[in-house]
N, CA, C and O atoms as CSV, one atom per row, in Angstrom:
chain,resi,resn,atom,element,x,y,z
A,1,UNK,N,N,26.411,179.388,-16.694
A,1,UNK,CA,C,25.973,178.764,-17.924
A,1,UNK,C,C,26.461,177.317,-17.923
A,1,UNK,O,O,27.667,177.138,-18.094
A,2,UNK,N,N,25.696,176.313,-17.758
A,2,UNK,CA,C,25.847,175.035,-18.091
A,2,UNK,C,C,26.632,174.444,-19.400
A,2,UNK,O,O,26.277,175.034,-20.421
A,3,UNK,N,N,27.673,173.359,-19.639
A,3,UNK,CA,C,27.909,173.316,-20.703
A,3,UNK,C,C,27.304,172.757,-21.850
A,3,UNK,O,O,27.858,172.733,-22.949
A,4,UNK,N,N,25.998,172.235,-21.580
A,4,UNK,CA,C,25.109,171.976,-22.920
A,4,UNK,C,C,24.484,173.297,-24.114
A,4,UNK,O,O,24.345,173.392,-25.333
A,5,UNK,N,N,24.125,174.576,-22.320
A,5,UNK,CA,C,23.769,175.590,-22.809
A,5,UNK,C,C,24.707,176.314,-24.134
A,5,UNK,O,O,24.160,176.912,-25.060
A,6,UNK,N,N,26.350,176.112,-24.006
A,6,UNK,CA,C,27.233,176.447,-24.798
A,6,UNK,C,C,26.832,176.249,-26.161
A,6,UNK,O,O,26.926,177.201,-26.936
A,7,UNK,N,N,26.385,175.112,-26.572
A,7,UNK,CA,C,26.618,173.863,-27.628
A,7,UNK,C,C,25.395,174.506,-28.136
A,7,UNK,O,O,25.539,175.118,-29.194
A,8,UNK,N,N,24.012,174.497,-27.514
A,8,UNK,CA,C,22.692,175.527,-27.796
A,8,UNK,C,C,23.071,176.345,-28.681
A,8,UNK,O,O,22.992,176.280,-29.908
A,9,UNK,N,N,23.597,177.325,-27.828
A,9,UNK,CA,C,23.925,178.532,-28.479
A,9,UNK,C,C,24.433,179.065,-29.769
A,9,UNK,O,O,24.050,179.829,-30.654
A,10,UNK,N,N,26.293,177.731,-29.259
A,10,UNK,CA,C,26.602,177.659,-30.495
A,10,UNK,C,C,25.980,176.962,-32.067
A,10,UNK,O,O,26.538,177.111,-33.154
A,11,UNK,N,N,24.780,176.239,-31.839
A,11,UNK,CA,C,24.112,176.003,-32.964
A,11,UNK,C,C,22.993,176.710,-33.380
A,11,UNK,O,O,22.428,176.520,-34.457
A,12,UNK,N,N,22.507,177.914,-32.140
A,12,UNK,CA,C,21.817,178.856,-33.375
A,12,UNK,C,C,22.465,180.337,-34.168
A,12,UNK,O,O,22.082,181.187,-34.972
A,13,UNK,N,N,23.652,180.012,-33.378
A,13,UNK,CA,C,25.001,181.281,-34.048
A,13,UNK,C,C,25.323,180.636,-35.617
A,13,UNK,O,O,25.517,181.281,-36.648
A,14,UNK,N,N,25.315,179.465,-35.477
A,14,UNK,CA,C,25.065,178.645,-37.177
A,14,UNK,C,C,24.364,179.228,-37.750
A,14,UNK,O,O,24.497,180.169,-38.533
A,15,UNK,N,N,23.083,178.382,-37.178
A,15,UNK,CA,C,22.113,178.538,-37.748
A,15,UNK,C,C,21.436,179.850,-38.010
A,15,UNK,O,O,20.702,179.783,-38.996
A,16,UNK,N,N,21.466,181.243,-37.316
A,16,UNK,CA,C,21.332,182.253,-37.829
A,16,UNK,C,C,22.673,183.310,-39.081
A,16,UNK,O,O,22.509,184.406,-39.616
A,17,UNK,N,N,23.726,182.473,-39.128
A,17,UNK,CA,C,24.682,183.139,-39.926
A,17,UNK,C,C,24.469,182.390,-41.020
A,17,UNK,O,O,24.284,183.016,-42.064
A,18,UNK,N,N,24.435,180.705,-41.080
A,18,UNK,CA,C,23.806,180.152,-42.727
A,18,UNK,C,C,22.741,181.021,-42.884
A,18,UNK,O,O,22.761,181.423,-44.047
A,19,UNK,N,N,21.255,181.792,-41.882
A,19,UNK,CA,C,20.270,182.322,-42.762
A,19,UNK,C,C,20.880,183.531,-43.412
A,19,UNK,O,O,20.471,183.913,-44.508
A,20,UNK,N,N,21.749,184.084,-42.835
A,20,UNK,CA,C,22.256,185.801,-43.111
A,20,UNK,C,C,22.378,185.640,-44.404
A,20,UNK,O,O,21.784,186.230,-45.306
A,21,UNK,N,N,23.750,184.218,-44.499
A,21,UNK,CA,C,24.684,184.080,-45.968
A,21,UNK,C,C,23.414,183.892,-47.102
A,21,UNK,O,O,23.300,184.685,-48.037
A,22,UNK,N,N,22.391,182.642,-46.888
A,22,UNK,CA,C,21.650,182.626,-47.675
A,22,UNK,C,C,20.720,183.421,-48.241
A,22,UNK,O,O,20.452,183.257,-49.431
A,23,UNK,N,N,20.111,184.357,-47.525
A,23,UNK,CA,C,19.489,185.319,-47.652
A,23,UNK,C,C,19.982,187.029,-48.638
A,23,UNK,O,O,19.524,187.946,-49.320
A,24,UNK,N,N,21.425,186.383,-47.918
A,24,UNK,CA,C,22.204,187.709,-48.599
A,24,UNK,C,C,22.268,186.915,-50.275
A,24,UNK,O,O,22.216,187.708,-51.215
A,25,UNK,N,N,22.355,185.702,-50.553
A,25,UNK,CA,C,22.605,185.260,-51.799
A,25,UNK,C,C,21.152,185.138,-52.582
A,25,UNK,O,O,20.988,184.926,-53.783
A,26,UNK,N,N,20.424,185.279,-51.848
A,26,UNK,CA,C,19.013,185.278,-52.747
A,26,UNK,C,C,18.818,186.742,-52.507
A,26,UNK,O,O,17.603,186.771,-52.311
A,27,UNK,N,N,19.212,187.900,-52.404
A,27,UNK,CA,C,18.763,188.865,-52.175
A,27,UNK,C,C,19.287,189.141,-54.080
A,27,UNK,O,O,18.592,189.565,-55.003
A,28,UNK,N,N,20.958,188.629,-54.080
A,28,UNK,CA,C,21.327,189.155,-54.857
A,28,UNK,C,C,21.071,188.549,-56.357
A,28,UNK,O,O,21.195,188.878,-57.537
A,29,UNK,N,N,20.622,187.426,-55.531
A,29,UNK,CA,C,19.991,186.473,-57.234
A,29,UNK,C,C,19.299,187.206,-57.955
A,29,UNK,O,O,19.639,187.456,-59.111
A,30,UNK,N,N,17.818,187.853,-57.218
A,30,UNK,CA,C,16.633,188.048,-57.449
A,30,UNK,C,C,16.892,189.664,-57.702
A,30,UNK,O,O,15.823,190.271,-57.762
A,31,UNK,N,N,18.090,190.524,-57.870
A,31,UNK,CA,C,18.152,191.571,-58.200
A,31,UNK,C,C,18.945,192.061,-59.201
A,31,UNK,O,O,19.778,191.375,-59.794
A,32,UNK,N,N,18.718,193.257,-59.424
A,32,UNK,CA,C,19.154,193.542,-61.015
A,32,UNK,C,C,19.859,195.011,-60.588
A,32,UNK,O,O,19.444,195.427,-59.506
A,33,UNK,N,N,20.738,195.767,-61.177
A,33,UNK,CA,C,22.167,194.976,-61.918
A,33,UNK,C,C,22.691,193.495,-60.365
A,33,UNK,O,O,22.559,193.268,-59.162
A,34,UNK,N,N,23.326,192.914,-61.707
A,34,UNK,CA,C,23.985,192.515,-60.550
A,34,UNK,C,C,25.068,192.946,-59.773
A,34,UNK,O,O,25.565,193.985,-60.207
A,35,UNK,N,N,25.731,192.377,-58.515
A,35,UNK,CA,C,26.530,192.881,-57.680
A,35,UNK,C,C,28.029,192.614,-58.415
A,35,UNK,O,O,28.039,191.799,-59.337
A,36,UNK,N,N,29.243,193.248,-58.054
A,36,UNK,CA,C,30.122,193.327,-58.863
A,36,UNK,C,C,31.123,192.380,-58.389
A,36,UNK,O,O,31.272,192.833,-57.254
A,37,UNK,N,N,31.796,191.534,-58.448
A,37,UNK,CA,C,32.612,189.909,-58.058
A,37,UNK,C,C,33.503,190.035,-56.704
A,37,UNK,O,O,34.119,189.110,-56.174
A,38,UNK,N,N,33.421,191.647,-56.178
A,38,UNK,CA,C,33.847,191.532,-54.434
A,38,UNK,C,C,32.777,191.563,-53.784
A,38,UNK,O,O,32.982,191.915,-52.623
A,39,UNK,N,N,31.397,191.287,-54.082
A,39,UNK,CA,C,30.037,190.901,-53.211
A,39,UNK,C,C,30.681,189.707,-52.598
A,39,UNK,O,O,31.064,189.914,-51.446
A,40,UNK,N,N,30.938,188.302,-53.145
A,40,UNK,CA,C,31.536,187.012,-52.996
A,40,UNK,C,C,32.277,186.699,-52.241
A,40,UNK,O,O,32.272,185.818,-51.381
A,41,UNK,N,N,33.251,187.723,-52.655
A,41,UNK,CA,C,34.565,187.649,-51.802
A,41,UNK,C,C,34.374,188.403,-50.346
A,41,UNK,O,O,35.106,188.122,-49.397
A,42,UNK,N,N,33.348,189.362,-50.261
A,42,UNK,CA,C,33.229,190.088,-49.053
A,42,UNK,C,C,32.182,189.006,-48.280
A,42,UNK,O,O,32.054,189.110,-47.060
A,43,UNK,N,N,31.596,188.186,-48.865
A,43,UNK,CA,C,30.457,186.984,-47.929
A,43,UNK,C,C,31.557,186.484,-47.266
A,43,UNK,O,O,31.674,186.524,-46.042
A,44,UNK,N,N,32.456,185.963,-48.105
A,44,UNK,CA,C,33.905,184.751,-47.205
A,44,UNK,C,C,34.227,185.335,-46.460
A,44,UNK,O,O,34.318,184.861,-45.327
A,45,UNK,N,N,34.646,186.988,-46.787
A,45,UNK,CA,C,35.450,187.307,-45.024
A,45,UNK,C,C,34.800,187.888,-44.300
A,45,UNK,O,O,35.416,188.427,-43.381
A,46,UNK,N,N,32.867,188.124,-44.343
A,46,UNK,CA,C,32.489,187.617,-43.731
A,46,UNK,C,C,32.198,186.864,-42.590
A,46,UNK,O,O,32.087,187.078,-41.383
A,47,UNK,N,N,32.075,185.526,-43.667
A,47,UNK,CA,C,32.573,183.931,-42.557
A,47,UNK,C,C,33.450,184.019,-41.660
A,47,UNK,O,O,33.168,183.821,-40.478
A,48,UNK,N,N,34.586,184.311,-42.044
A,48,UNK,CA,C,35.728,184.592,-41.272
A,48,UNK,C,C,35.665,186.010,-39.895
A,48,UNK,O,O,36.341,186.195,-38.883
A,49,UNK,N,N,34.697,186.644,-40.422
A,49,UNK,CA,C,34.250,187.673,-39.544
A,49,UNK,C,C,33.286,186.618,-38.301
A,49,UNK,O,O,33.292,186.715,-37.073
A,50,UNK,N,N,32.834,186.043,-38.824
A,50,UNK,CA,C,31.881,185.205,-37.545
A,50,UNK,C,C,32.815,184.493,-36.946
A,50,UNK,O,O,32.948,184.656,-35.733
A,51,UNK,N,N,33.636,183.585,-37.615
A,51,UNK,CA,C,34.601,182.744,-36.838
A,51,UNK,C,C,35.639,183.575,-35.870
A,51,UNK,O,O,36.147,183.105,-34.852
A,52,UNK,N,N,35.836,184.778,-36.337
A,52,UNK,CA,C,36.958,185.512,-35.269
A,52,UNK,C,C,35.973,186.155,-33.929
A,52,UNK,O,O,36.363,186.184,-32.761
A,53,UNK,N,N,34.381,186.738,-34.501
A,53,UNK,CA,C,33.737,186.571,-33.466
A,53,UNK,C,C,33.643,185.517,-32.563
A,53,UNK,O,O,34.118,185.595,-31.430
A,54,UNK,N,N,32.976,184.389,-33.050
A,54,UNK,CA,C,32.661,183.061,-32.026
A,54,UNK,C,C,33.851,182.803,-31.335
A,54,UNK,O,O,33.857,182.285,-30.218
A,55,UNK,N,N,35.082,183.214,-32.079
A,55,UNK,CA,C,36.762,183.023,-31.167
A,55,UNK,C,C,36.417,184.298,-30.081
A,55,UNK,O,O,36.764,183.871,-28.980
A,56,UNK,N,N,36.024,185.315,-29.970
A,56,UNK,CA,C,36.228,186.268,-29.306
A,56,UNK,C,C,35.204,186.302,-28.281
A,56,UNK,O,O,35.558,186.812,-27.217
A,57,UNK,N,N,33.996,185.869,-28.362
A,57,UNK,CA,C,33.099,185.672,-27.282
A,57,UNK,C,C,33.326,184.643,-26.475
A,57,UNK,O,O,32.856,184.671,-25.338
A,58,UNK,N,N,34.268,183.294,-27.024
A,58,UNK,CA,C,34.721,182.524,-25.976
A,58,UNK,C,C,35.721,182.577,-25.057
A,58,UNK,O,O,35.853,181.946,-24.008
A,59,UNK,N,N,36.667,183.703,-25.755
A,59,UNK,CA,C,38.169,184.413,-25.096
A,59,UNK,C,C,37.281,185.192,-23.394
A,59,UNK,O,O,37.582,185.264,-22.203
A,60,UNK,N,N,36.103,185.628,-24.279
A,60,UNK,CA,C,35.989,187.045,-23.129
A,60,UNK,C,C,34.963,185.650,-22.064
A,60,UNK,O,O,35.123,185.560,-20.847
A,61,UNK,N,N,34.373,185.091,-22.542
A,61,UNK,CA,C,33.511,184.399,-21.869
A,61,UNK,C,C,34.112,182.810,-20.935
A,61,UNK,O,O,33.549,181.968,-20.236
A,62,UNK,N,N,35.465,183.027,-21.395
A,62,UNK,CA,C,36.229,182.233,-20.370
A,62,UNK,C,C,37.102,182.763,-19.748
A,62,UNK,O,O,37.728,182.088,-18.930
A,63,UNK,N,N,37.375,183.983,-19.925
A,63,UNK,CA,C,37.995,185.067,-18.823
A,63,UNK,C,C,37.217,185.081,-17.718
A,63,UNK,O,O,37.874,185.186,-16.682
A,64,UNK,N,N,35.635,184.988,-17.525
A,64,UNK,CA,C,35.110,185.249,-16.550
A,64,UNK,C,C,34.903,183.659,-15.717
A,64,UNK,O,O,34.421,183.585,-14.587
A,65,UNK,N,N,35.174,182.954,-16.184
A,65,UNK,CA,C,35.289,181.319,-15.496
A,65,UNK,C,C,36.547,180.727,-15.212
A,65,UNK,O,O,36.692,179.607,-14.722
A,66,UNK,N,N,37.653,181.682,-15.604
A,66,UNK,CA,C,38.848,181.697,-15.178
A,66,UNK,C,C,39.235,181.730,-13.795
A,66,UNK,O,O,40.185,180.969,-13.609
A,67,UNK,N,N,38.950,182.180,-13.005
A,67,UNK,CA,C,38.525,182.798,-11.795
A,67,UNK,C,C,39.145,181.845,-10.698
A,67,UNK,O,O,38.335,181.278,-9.965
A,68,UNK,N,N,40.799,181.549,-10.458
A,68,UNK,CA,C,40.898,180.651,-9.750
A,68,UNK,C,C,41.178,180.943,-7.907
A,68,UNK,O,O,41.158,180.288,-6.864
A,69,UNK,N,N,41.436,182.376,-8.367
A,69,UNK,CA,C,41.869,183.286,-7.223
A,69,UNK,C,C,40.938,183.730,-6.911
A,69,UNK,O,O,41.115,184.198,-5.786
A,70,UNK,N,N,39.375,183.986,-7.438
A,70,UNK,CA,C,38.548,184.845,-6.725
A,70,UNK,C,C,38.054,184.200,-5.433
A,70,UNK,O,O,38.081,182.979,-5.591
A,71,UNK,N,N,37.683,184.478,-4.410
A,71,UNK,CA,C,36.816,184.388,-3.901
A,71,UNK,C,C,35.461,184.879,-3.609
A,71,UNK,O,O,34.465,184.548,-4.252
A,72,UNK,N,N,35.473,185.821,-2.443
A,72,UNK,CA,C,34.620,186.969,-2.729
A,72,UNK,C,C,35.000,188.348,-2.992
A,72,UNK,O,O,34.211,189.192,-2.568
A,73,UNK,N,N,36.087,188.780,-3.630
A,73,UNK,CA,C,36.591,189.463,-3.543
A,73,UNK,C,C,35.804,190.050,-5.069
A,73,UNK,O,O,35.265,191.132,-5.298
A,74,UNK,N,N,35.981,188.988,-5.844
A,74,UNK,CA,C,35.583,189.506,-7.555
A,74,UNK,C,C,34.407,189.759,-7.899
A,74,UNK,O,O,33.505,188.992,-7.560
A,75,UNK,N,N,34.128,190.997,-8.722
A,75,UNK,CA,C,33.243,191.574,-8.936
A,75,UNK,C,C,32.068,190.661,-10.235
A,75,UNK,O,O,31.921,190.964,-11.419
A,76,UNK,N,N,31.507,189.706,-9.585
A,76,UNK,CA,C,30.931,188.494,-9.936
A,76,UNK,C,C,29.961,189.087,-11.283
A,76,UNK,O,O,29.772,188.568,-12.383
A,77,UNK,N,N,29.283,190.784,-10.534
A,77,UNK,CA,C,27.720,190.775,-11.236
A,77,UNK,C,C,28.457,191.408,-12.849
A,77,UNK,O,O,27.979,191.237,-13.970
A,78,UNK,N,N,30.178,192.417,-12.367
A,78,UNK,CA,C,30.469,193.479,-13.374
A,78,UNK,C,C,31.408,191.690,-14.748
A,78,UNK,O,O,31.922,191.858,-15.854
A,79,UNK,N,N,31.318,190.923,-14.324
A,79,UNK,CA,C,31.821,189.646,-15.099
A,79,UNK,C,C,30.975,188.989,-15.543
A,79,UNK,O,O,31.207,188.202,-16.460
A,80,UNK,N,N,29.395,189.187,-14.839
A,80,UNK,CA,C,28.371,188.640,-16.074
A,80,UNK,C,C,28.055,189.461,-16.934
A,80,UNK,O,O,27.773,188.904,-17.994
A,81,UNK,N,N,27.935,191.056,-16.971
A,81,UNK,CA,C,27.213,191.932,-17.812
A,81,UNK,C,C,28.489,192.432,-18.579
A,81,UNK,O,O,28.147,192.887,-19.671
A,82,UNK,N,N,29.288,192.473,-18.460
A,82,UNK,CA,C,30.753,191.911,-19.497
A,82,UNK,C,C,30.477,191.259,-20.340
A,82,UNK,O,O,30.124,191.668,-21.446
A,83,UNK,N,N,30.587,189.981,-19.966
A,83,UNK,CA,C,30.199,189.124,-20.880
A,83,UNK,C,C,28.961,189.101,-21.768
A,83,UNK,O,O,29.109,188.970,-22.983
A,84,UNK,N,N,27.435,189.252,-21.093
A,84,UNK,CA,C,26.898,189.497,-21.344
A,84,UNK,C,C,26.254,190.871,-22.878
A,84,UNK,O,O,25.472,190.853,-23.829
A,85,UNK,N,N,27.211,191.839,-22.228
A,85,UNK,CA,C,27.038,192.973,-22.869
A,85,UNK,C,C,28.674,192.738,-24.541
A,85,UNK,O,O,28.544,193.193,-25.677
A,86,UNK,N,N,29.195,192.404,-24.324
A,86,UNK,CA,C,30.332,191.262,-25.307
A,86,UNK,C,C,28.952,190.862,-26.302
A,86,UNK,O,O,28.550,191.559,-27.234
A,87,UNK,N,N,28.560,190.012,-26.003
A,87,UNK,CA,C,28.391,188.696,-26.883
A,87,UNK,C,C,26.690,189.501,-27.821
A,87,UNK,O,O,26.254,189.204,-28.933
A,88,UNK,N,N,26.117,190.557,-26.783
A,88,UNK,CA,C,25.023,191.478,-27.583
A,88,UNK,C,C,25.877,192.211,-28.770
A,88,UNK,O,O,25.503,192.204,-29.943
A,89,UNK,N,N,27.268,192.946,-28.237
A,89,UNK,CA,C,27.568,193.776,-29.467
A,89,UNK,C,C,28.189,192.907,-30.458
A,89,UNK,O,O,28.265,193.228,-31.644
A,90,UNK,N,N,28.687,191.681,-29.932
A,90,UNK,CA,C,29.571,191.077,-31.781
A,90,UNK,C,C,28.172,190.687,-32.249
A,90,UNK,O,O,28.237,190.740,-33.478
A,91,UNK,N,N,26.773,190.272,-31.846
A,91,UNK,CA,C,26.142,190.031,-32.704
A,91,UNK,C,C,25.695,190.853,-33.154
A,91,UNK,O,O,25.331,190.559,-34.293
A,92,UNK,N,N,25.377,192.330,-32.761
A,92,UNK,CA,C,25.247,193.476,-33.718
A,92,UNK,C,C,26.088,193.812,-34.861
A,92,UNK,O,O,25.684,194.160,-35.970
A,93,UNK,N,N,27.019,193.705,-34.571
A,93,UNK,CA,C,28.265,194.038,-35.309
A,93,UNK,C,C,28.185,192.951,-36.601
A,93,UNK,O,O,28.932,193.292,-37.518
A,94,UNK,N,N,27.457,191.758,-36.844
A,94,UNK,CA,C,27.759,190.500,-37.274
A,94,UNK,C,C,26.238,190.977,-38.411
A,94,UNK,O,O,26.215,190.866,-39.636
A,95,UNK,N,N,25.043,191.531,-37.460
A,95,UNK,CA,C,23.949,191.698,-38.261
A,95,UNK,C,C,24.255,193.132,-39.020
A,95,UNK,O,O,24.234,193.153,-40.250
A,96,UNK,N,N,24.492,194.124,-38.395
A,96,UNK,CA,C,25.128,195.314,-39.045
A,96,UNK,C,C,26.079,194.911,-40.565
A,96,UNK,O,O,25.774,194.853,-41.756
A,97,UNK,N,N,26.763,194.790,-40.147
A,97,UNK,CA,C,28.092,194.370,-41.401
A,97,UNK,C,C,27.142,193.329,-42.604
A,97,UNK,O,O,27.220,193.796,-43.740
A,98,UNK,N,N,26.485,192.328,-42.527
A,98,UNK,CA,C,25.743,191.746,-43.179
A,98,UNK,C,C,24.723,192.547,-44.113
A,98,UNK,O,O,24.569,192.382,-45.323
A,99,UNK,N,N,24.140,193.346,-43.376
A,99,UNK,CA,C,22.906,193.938,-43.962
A,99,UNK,C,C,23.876,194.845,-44.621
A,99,UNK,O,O,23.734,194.514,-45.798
A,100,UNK,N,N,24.841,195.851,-44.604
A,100,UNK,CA,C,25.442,196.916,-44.993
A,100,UNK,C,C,26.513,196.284,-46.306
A,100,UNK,O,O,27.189,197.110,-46.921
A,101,UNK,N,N,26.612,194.799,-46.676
A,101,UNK,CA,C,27.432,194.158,-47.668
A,101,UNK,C,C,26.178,193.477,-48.575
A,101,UNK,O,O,26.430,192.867,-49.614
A,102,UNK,N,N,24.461,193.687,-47.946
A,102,UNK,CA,C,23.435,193.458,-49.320
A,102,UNK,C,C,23.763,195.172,-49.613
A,102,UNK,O,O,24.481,195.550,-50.539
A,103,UNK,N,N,23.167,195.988,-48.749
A,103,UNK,CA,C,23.382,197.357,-49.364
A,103,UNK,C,C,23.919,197.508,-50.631
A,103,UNK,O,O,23.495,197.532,-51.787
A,104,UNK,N,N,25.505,197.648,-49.778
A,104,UNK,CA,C,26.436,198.209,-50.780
A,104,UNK,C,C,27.195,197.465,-51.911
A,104,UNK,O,O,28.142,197.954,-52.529
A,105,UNK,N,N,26.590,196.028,-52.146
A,105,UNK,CA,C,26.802,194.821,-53.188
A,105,UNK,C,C,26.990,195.102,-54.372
A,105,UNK,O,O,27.186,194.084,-55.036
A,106,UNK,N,N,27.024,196.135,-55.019
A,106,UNK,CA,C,27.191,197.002,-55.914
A,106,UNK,C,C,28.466,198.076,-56.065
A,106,UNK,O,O,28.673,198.870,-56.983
A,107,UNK,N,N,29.174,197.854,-54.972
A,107,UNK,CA,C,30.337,198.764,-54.498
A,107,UNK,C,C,31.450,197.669,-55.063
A,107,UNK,O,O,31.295,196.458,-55.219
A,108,UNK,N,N,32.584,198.460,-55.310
A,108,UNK,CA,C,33.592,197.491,-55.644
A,108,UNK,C,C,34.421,197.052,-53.953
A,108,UNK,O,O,34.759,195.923,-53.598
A,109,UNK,N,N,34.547,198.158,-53.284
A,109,UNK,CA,C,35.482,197.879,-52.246
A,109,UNK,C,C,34.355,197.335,-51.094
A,109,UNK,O,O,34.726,197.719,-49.985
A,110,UNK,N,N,33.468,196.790,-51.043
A,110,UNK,CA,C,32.260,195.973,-50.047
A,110,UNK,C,C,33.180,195.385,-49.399
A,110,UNK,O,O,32.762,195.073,-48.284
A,111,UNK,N,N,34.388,195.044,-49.595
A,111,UNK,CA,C,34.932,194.006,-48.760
A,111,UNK,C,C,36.008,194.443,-47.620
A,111,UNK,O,O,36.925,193.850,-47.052
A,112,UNK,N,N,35.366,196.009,-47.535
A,112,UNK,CA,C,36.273,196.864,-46.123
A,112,UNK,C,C,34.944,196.316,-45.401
A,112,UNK,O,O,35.283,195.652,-44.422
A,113,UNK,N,N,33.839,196.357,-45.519
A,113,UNK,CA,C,32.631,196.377,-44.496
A,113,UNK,C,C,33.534,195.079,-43.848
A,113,UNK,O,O,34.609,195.238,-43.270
A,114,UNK,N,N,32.959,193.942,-44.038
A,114,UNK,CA,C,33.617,192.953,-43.090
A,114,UNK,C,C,35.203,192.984,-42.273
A,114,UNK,O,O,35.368,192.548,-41.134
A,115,UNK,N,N,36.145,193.512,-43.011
A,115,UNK,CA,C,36.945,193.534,-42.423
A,115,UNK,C,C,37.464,194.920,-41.329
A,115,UNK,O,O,38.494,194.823,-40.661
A,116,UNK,N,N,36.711,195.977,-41.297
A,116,UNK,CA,C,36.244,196.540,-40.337
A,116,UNK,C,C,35.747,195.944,-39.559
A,116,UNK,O,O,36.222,195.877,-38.425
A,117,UNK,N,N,34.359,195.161,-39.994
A,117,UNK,CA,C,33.570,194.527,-38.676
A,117,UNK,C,C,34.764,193.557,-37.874
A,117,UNK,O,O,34.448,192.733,-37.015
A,118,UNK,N,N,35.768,193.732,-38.181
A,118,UNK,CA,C,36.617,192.569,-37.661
A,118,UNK,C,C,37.846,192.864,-36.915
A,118,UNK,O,O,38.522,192.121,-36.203
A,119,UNK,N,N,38.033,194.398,-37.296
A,119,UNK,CA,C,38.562,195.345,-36.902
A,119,UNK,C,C,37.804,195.737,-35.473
A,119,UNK,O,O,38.341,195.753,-34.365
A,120,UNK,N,N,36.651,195.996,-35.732
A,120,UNK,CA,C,36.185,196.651,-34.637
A,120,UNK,C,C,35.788,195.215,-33.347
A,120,UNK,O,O,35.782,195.655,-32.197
A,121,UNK,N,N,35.530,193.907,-33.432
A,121,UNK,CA,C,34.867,193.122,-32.819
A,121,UNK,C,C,36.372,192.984,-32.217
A,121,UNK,O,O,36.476,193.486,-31.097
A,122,UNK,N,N,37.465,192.447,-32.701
A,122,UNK,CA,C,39.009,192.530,-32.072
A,122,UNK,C,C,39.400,193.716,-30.826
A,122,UNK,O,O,40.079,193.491,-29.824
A,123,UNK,N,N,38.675,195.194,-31.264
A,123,UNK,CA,C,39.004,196.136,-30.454
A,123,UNK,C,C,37.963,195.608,-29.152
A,123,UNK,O,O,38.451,195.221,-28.090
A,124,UNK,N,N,37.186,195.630,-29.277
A,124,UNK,CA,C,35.864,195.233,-28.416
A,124,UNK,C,C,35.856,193.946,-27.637
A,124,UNK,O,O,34.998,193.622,-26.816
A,125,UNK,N,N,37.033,193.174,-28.032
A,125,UNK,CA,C,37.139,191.786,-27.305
A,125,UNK,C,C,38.324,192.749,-26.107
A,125,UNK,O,O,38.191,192.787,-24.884
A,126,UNK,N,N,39.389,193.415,-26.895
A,126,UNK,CA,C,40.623,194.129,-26.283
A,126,UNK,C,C,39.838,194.479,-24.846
A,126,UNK,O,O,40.089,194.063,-23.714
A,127,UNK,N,N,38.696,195.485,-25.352
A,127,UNK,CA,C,38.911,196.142,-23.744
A,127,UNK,C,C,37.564,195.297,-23.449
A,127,UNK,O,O,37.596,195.463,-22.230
A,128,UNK,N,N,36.452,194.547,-23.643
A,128,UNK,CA,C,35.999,193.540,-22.743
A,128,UNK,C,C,37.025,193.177,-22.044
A,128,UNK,O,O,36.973,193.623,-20.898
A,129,UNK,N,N,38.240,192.340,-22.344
A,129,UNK,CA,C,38.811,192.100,-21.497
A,129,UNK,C,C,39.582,192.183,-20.518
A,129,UNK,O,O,40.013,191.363,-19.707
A,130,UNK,N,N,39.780,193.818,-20.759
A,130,UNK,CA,C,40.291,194.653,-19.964
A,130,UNK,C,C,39.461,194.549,-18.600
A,130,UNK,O,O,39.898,194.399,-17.458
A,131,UNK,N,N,38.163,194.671,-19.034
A,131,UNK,CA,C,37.070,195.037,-17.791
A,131,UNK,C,C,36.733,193.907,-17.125
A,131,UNK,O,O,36.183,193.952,-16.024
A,132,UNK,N,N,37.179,192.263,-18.030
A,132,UNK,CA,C,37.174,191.706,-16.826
A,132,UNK,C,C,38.250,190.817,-16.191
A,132,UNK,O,O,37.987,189.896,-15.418
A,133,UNK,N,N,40.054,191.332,-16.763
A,133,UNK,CA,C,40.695,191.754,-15.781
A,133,UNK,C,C,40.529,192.310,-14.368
A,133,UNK,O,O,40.531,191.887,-13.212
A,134,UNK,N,N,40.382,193.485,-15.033
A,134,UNK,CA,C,39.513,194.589,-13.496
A,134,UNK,C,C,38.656,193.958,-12.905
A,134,UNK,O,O,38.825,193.975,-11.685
A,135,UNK,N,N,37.604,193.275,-13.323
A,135,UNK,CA,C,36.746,192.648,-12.506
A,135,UNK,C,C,37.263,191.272,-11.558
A,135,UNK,O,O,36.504,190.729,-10.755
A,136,UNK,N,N,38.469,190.887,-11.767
A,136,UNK,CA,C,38.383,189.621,-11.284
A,136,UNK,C,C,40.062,190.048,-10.518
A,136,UNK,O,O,40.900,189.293,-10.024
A,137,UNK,N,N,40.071,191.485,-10.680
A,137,UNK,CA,C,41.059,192.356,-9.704
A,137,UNK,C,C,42.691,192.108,-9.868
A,137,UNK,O,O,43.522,192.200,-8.965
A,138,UNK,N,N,42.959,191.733,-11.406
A,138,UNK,CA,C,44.001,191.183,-11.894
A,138,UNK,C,C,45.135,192.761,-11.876
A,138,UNK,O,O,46.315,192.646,-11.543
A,139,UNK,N,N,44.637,193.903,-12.212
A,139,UNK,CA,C,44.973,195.195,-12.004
A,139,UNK,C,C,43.904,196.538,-11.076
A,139,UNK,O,O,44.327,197.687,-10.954
């Protein structure tokens, strides 16, 4: 991956999480009852749910460019689909948790959804990086 490609990326990870937030806030404009005052507070940590993602796809995604010892020894293809397969589930995890905090916007405790999702994207960075340890033959 080139480093312009980075910068790409990172501006439609913006640009698709401002549509989430906004979308989630006109969902709740335009509906009746309204949502109960931890809807708000569960958007922010949220945010903070994307930012510990975008921290965690760059942890796992510079583990695999780390690589000062490999030669041919490191398992090159199991360090792209690592990564690769990383950066598919935090954005599931990112669209999941979103859609499941319009859901349940009406719940008082909405604001475990995100911090689960944050829970779980932390575990999921853990052993990504386990695997590409292993891959780059560190254990």
């Amino acid at each position: 991956m080139q480093n312009g490609e980075m910068y790409v990326y990172l501006g439609w990870f913006f640009l698709a999480a401002a549509v989430a937030v906004i979308t989630a806030a006109v969902i709740e404009g335009r509906t009746r009852p309204r949502a109960v005052p931890a809807f708000w507070g569960s958007l922010a940590i949220w945010g903070l749910q994307v930012l510990v993602s975008m921290a965690a796809v760059f942890w796992v995604g510079f583990l695999g460019i780390s690589t000062p010892h490999c030669d041919q020894d490191c398992e090159w293809d199991l360090l792209g689909n690592n990564f690769l397969g990383f950066t598919i589930a935090a954005a599931l995890v990112q669209f999941v948790s979103i859609a499941l905090i319009v859901i349940l916007r009406r719940n008082r405790k909405v604001w475990i959804v995100p911090a689960a999702a944050i829970v779980l994207t932390l575990l999921m960075c853990v052993a990504s990086s386990a695997i590409a340890y292993k891959a780059m033959l560190f254990f």
